[in-house]
C-alpha positions as CSV (number, residue, x, y, z in Angstrom):
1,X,0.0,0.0,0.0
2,X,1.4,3.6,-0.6
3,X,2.5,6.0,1.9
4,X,1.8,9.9,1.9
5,X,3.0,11.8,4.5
6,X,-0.1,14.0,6.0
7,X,0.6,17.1,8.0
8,X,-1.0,16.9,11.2
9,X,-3.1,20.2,11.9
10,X,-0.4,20.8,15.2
11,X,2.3,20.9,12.5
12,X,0.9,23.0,10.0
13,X,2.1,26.7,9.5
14,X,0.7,29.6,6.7
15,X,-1.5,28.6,4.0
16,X,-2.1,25.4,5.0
17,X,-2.8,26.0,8.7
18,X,-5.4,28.9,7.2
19,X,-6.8,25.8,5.2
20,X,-6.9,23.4,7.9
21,X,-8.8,26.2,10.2
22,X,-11.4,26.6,7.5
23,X,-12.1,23.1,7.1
24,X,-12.4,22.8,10.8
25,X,-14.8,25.6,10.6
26,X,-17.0,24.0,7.8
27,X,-16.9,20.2,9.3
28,X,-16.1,20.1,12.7
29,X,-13.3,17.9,11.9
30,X,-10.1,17.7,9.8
31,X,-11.0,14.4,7.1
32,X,-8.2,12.6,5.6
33,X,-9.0,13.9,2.5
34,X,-8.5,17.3,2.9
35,X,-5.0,15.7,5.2
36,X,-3.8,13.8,2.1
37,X,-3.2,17.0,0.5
38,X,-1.3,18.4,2.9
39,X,2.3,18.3,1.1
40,X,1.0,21.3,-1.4
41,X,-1.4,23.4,-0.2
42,X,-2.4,25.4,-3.2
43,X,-3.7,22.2,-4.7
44,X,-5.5,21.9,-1.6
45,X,-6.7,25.5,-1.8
46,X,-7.6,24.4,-5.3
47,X,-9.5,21.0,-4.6
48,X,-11.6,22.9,-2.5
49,X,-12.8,25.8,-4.4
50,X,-13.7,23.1,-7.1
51,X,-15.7,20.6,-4.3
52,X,-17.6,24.3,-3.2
53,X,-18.5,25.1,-6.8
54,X,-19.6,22.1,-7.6
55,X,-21.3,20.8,-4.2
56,X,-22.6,24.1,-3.3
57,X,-22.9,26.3,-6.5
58,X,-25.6,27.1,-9.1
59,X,-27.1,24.0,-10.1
60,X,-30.3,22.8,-11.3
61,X,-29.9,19.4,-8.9
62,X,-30.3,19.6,-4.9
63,X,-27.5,19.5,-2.4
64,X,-29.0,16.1,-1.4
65,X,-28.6,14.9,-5.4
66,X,-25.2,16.1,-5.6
67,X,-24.0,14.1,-2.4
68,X,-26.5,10.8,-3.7
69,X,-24.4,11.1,-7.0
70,X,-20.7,11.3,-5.7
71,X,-22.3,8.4,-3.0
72,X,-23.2,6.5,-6.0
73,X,-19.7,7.5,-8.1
74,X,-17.5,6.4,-4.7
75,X,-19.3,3.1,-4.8
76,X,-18.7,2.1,-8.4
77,X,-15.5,3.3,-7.8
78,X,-15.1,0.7,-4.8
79,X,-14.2,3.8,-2.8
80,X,-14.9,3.5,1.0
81,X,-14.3,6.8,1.8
């Protein structure tokens, strides 16, 4: 299995630690996922501008349709995330 370092919130410092704060602030918790990105945190600051636009933008299909699709997408894609 592969190995990526993840920088624990404790460690963190500039962008990232402002990135880490704002997830905190939007889930409660800090998720792997938003962890895993930890070594370059413009993608990170990336990766979530694109999940906002496209989980909470303009759309024609509900918040609860979005998050059934990307359900549905993670289990075809045998992702247990």
């Amino acid at each position: 299995m592969a190995y990526i370092r993840m920088i624990e919130q404790e460690e963190a410092t500039g962008l990232l630690a402002r990135q880490y704060d704002a997830a905190m602030a939007r889930a409660g918790k800090l998720f792997n996922v938003v962890k895993i990105q930890s070594q370059r945190p413009k993608a990170l600051r990336a990766s979530i501008a694109l999940y906002t636009t496209v989980m909470l933008g303009e759309s024609e299909l509900s918040r609860a349709e979005r998050e059934l699709l990307a359900v549905v997408v993670s289990e075809i894609n045998d992702c247990h995330y």
